[in-house]
mmCIF file of the N, C-alpha and C atoms, coordinates in Angstrom:
data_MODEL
# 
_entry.id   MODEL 
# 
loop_
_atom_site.group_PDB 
_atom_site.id 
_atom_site.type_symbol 
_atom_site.label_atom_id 
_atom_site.label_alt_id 
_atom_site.label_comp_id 
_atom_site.label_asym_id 
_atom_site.label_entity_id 
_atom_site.label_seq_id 
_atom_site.pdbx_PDB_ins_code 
_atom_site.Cartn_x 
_atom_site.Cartn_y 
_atom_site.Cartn_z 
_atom_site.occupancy 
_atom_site.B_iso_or_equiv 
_atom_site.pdbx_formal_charge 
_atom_site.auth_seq_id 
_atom_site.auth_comp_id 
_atom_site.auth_asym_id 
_atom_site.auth_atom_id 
_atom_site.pdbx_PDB_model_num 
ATOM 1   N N  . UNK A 1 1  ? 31.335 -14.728 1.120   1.00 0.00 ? 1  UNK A N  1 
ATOM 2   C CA . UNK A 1 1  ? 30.051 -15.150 0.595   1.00 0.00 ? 1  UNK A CA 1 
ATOM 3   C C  . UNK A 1 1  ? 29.358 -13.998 -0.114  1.00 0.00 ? 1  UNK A C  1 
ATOM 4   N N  . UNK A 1 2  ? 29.343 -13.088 0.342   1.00 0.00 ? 2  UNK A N  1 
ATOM 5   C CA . UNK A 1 2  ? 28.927 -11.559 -0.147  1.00 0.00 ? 2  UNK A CA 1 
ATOM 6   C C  . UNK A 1 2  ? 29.206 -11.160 -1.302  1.00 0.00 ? 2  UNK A C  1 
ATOM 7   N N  . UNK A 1 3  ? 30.534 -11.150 -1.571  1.00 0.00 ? 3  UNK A N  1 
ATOM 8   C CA . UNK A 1 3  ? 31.424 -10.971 -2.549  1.00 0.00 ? 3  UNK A CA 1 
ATOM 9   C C  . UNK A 1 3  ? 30.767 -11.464 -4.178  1.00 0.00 ? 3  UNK A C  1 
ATOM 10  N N  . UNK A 1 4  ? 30.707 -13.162 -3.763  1.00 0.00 ? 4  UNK A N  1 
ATOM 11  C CA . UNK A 1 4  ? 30.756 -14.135 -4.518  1.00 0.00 ? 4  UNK A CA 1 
ATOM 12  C C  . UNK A 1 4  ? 29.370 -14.267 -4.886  1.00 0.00 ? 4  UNK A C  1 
ATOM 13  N N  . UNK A 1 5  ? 28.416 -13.217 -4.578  1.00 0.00 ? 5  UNK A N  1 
ATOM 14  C CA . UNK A 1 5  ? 26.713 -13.060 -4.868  1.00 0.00 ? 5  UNK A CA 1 
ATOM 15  C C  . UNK A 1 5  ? 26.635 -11.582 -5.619  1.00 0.00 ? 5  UNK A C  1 
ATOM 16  N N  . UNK A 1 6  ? 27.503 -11.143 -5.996  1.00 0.00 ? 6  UNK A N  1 
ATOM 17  C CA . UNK A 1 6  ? 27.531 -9.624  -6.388  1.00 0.00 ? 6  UNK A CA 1 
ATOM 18  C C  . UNK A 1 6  ? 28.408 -10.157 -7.763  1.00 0.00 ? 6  UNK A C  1 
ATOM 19  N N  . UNK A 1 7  ? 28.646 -10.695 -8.537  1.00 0.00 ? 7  UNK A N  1 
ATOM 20  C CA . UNK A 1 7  ? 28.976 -11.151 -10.291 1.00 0.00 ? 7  UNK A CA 1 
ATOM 21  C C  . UNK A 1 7  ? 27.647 -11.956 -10.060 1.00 0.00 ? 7  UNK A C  1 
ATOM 22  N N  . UNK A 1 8  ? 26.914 -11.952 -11.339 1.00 0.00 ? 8  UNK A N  1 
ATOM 23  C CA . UNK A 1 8  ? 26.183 -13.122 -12.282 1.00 0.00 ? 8  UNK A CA 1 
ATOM 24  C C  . UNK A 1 8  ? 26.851 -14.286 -12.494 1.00 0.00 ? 8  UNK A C  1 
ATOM 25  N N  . UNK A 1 9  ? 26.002 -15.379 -11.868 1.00 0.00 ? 9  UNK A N  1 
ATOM 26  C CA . UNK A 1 9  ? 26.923 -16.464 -12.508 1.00 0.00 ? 9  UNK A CA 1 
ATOM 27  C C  . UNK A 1 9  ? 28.129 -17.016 -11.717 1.00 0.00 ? 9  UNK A C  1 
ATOM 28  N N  . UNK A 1 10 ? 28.828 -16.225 -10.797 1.00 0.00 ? 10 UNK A N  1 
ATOM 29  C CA . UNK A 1 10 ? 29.823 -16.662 -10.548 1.00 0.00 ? 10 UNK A CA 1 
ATOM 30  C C  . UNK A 1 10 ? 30.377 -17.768 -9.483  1.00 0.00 ? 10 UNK A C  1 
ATOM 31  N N  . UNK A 1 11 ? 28.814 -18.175 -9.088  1.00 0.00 ? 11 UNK A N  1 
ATOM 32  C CA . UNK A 1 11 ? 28.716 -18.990 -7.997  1.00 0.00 ? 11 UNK A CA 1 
ATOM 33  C C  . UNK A 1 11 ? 29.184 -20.463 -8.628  1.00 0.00 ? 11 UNK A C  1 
ATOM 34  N N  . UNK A 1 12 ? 28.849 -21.307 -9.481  1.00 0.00 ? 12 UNK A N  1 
ATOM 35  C CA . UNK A 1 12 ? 29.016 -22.096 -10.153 1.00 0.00 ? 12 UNK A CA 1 
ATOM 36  C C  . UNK A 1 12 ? 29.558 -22.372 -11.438 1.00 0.00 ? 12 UNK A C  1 
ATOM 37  N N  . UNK A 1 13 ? 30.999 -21.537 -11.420 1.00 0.00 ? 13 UNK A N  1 
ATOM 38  C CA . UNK A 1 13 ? 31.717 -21.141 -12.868 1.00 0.00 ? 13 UNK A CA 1 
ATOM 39  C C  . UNK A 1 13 ? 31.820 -22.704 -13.382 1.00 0.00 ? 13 UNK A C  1 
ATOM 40  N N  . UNK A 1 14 ? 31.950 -23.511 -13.086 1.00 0.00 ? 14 UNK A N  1 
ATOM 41  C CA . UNK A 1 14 ? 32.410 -24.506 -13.690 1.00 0.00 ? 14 UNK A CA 1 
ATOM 42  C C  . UNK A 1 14 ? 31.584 -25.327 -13.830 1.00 0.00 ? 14 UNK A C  1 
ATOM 43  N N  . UNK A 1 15 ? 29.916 -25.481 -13.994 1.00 0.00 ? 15 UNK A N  1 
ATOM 44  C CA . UNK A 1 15 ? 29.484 -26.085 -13.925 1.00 0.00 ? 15 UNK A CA 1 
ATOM 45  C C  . UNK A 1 15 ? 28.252 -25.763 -15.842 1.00 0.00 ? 15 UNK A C  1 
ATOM 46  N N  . UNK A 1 16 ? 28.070 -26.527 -16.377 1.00 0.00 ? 16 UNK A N  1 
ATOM 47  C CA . UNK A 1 16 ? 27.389 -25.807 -17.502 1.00 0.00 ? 16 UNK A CA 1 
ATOM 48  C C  . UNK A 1 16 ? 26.143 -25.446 -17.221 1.00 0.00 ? 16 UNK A C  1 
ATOM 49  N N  . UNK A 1 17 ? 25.582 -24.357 -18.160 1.00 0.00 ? 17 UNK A N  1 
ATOM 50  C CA . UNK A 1 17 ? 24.438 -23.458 -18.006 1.00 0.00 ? 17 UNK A CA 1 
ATOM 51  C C  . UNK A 1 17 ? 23.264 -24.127 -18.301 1.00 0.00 ? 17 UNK A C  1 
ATOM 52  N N  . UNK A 1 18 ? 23.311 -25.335 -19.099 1.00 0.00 ? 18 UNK A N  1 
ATOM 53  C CA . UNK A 1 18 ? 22.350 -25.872 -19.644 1.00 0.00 ? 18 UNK A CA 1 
ATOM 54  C C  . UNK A 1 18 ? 21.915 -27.100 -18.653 1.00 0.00 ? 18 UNK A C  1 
ATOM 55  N N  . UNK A 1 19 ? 22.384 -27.478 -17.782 1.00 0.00 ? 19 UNK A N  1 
ATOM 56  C CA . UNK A 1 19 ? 22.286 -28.759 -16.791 1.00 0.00 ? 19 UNK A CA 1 
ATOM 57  C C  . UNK A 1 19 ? 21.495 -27.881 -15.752 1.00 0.00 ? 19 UNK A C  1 
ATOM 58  N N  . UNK A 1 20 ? 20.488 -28.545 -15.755 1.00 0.00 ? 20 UNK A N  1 
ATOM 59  C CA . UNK A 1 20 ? 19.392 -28.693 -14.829 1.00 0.00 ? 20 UNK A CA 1 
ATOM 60  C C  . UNK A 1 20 ? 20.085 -29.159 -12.964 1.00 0.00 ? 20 UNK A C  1 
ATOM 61  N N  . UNK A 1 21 ? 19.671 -28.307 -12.236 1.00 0.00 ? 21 UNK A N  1 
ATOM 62  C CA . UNK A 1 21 ? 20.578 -28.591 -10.459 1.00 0.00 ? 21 UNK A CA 1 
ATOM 63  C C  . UNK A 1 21 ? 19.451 -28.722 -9.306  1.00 0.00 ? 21 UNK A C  1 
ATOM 64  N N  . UNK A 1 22 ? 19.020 -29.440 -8.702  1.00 0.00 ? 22 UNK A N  1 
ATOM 65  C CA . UNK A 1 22 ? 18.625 -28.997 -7.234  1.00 0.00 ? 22 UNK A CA 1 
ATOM 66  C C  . UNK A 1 22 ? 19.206 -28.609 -6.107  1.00 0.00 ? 22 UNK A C  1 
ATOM 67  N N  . UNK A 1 23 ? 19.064 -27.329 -5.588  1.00 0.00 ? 23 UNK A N  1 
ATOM 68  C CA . UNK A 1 23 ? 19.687 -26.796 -4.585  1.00 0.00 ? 23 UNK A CA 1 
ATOM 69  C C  . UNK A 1 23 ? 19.331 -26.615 -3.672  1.00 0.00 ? 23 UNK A C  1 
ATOM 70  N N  . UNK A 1 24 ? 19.976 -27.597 -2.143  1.00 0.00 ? 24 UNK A N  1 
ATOM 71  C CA . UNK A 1 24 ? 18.864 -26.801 -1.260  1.00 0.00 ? 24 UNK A CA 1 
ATOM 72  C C  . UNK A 1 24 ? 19.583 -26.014 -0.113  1.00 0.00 ? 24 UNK A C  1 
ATOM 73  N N  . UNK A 1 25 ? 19.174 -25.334 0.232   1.00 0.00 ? 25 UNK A N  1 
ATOM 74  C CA . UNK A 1 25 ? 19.434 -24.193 1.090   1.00 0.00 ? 25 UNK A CA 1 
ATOM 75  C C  . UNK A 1 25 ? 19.328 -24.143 2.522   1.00 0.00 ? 25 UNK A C  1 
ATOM 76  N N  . UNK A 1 26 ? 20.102 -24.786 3.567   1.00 0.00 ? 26 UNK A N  1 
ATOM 77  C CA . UNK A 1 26 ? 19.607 -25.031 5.244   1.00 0.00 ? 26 UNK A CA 1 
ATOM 78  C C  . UNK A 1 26 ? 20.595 -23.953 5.533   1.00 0.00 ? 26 UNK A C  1 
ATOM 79  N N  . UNK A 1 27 ? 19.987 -23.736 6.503   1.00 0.00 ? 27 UNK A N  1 
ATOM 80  C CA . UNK A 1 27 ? 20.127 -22.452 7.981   1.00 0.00 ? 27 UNK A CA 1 
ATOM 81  C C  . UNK A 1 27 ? 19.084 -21.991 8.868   1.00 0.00 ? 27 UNK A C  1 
ATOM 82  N N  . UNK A 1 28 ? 20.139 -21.796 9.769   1.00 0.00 ? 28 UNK A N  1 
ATOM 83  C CA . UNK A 1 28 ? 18.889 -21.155 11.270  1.00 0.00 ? 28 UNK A CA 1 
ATOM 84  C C  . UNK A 1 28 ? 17.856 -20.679 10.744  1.00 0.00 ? 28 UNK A C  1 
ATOM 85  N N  . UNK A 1 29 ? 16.984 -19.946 11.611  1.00 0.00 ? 29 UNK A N  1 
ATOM 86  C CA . UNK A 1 29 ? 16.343 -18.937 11.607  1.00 0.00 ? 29 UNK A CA 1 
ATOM 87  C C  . UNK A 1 29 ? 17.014 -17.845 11.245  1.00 0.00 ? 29 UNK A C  1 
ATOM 88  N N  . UNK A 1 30 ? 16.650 -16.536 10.704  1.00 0.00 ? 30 UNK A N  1 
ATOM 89  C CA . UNK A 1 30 ? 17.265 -15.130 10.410  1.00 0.00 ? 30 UNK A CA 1 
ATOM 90  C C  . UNK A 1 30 ? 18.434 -15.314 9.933   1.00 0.00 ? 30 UNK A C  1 
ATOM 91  N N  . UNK A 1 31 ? 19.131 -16.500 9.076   1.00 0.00 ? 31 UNK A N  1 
ATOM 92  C CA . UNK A 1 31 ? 20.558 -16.777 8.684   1.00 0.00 ? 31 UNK A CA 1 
ATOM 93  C C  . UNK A 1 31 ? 20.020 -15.824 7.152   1.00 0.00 ? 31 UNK A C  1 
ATOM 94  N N  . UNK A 1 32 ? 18.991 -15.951 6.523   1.00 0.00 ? 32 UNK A N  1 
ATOM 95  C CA . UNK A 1 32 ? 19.502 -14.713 5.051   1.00 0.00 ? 32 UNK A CA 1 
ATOM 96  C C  . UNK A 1 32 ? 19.253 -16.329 4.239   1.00 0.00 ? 32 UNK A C  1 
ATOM 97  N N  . UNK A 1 33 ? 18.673 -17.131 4.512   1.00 0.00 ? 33 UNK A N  1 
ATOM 98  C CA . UNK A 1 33 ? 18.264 -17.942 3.417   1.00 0.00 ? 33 UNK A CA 1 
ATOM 99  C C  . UNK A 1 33 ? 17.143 -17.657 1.705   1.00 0.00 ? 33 UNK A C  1 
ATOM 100 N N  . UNK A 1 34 ? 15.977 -16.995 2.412   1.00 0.00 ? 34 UNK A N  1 
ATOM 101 C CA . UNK A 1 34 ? 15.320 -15.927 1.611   1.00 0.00 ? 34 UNK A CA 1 
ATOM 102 C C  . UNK A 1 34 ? 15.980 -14.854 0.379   1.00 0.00 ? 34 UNK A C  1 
ATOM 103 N N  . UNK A 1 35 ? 16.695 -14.352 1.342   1.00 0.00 ? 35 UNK A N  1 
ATOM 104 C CA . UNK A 1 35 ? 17.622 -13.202 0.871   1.00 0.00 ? 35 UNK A CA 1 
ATOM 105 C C  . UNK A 1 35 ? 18.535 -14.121 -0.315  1.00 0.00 ? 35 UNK A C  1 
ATOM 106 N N  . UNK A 1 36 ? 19.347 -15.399 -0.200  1.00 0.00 ? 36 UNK A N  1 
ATOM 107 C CA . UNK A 1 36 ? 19.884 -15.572 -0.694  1.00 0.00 ? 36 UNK A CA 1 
ATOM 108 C C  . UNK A 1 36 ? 19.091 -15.965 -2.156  1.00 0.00 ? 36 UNK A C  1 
ATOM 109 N N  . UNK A 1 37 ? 17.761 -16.845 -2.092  1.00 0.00 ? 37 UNK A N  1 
ATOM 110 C CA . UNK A 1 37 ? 17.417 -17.408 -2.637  1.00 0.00 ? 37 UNK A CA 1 
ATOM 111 C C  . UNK A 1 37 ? 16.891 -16.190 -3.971  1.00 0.00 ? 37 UNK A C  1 
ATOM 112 N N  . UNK A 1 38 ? 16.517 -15.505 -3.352  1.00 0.00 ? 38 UNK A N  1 
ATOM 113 C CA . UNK A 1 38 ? 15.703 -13.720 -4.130  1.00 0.00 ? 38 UNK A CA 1 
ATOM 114 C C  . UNK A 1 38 ? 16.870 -13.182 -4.683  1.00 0.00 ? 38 UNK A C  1 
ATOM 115 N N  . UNK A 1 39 ? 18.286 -13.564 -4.290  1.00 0.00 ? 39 UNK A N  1 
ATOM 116 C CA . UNK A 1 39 ? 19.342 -12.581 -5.024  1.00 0.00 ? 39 UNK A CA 1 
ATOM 117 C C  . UNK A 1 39 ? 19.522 -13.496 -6.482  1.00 0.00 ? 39 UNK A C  1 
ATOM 118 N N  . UNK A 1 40 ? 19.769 -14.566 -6.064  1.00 0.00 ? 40 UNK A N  1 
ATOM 119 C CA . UNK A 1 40 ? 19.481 -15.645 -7.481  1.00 0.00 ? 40 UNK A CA 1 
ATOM 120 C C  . UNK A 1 40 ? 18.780 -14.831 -8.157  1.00 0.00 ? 40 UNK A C  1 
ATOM 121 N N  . UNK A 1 41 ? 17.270 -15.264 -7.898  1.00 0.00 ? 41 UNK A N  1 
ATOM 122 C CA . UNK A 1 41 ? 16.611 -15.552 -8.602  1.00 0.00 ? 41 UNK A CA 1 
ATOM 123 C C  . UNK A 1 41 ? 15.950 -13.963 -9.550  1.00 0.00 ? 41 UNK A C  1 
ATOM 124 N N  . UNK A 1 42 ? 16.040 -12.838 -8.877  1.00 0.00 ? 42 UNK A N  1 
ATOM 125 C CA . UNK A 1 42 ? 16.054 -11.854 -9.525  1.00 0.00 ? 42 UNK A CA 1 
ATOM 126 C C  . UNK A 1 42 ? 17.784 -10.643 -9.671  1.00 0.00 ? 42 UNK A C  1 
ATOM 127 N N  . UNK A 1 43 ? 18.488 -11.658 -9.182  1.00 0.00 ? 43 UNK A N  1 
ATOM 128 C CA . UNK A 1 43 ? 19.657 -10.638 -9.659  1.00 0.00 ? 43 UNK A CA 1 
ATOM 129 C C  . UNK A 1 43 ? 19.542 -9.082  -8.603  1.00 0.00 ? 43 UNK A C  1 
ATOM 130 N N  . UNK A 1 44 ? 18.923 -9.181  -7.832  1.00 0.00 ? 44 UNK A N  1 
ATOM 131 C CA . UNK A 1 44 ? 18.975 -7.702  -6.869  1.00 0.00 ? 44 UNK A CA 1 
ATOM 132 C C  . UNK A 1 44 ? 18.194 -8.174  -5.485  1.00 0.00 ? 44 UNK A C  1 
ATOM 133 N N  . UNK A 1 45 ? 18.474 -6.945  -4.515  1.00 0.00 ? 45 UNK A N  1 
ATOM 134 C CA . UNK A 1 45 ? 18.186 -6.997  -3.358  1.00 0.00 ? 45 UNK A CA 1 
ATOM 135 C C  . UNK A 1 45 ? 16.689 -6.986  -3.027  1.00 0.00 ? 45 UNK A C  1 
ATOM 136 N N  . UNK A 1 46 ? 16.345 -8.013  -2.618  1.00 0.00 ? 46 UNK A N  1 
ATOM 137 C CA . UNK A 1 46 ? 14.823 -7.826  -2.543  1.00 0.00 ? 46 UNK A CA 1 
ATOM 138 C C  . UNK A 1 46 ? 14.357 -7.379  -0.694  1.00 0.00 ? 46 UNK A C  1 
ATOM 139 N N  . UNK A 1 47 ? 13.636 -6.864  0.039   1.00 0.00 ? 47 UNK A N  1 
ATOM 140 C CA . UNK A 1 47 ? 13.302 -6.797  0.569   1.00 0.00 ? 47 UNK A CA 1 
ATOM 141 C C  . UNK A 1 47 ? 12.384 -7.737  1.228   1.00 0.00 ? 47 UNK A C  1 
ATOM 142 N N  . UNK A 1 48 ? 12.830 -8.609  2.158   1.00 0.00 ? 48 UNK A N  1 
ATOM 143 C CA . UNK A 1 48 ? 11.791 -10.103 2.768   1.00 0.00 ? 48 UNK A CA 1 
ATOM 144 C C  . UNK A 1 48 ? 10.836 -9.889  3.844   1.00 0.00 ? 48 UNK A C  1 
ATOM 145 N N  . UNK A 1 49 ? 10.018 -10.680 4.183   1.00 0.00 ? 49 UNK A N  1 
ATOM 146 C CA . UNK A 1 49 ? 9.421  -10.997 5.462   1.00 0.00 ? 49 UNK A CA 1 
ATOM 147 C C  . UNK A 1 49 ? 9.749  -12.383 6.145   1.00 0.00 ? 49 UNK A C  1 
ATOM 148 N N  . UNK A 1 50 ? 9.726  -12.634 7.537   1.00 0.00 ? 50 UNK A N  1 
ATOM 149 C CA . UNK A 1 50 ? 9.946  -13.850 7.744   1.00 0.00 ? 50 UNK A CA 1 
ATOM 150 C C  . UNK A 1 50 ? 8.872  -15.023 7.342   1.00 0.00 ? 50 UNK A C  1 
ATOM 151 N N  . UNK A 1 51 ? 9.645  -15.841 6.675   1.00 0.00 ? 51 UNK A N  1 
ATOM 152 C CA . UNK A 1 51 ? 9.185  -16.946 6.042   1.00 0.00 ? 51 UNK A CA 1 
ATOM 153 C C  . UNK A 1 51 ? 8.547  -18.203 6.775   1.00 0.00 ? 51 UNK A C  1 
ATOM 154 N N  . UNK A 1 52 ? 7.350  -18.534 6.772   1.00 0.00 ? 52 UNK A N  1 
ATOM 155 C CA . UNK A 1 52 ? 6.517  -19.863 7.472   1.00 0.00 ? 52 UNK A CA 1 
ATOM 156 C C  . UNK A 1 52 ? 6.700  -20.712 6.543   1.00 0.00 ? 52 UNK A C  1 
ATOM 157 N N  . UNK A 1 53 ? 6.909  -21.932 6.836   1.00 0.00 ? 53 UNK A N  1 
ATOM 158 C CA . UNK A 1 53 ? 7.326  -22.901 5.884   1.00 0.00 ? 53 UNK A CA 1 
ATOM 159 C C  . UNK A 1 53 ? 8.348  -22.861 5.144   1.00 0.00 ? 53 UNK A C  1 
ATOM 160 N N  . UNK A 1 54 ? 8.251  -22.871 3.339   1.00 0.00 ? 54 UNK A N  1 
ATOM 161 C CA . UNK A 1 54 ? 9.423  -22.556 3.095   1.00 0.00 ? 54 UNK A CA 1 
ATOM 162 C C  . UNK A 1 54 ? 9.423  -22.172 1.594   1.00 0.00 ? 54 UNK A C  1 
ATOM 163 N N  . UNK A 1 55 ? 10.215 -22.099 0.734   1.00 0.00 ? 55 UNK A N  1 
ATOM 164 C CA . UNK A 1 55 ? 9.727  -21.244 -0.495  1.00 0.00 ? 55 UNK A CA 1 
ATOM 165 C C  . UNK A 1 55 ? 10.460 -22.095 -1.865  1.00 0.00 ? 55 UNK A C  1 
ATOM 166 N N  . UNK A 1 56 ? 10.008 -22.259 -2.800  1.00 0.00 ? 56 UNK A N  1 
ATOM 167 C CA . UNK A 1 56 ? 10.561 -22.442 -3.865  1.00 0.00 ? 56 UNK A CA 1 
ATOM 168 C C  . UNK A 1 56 ? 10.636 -21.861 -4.742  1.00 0.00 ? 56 UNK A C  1 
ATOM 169 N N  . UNK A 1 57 ? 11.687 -21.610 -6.009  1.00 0.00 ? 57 UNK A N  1 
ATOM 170 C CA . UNK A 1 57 ? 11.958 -20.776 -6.835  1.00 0.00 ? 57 UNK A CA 1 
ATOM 171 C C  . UNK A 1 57 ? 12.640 -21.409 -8.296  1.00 0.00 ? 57 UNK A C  1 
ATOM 172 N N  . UNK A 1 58 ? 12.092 -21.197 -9.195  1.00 0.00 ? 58 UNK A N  1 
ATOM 173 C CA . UNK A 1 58 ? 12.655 -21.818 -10.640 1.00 0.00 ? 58 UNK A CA 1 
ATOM 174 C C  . UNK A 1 58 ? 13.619 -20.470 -11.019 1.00 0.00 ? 58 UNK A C  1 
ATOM 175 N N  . UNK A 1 59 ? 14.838 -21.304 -11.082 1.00 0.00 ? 59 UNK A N  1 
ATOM 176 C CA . UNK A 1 59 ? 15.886 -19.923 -11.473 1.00 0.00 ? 59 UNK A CA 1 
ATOM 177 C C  . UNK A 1 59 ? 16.744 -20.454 -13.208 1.00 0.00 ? 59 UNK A C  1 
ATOM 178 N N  . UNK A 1 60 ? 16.590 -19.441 -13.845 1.00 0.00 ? 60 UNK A N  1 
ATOM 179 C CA . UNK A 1 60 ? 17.579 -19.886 -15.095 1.00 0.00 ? 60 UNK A CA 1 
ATOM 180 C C  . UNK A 1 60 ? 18.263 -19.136 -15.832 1.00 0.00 ? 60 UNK A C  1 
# 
């Protein structure tokens, strides 16, 4: 999973760039859902806090 978050892009090679997706994201508590969502969406490691509720993000 690690791996496959470290290329741009490479999560969904086969899918086109221009098609609009909803994604949603379940896991425990402290599973790195945040984390995952922030590596998207800015391309680097962001530093989190634990999350109340829950977060949305426009990624493109």
């Amino acid at each position: 999973m690690g791996n496959g978050l470290s290329e741009p892009h490479a999560i969904f090679p086969c899918l086109p760039s221009f098609q609009a997706l909803h994604i949603v994201i379940l896991g425990l508590d402290c599973a790195g859902k945040t984390t995952v969502l922030y590596r998207l969406r800015f391309n680097e490691f962001v530093n989190t806090v634990p999350t109340k509720g829950f977060n949305t993000e426009k990624i493109k």
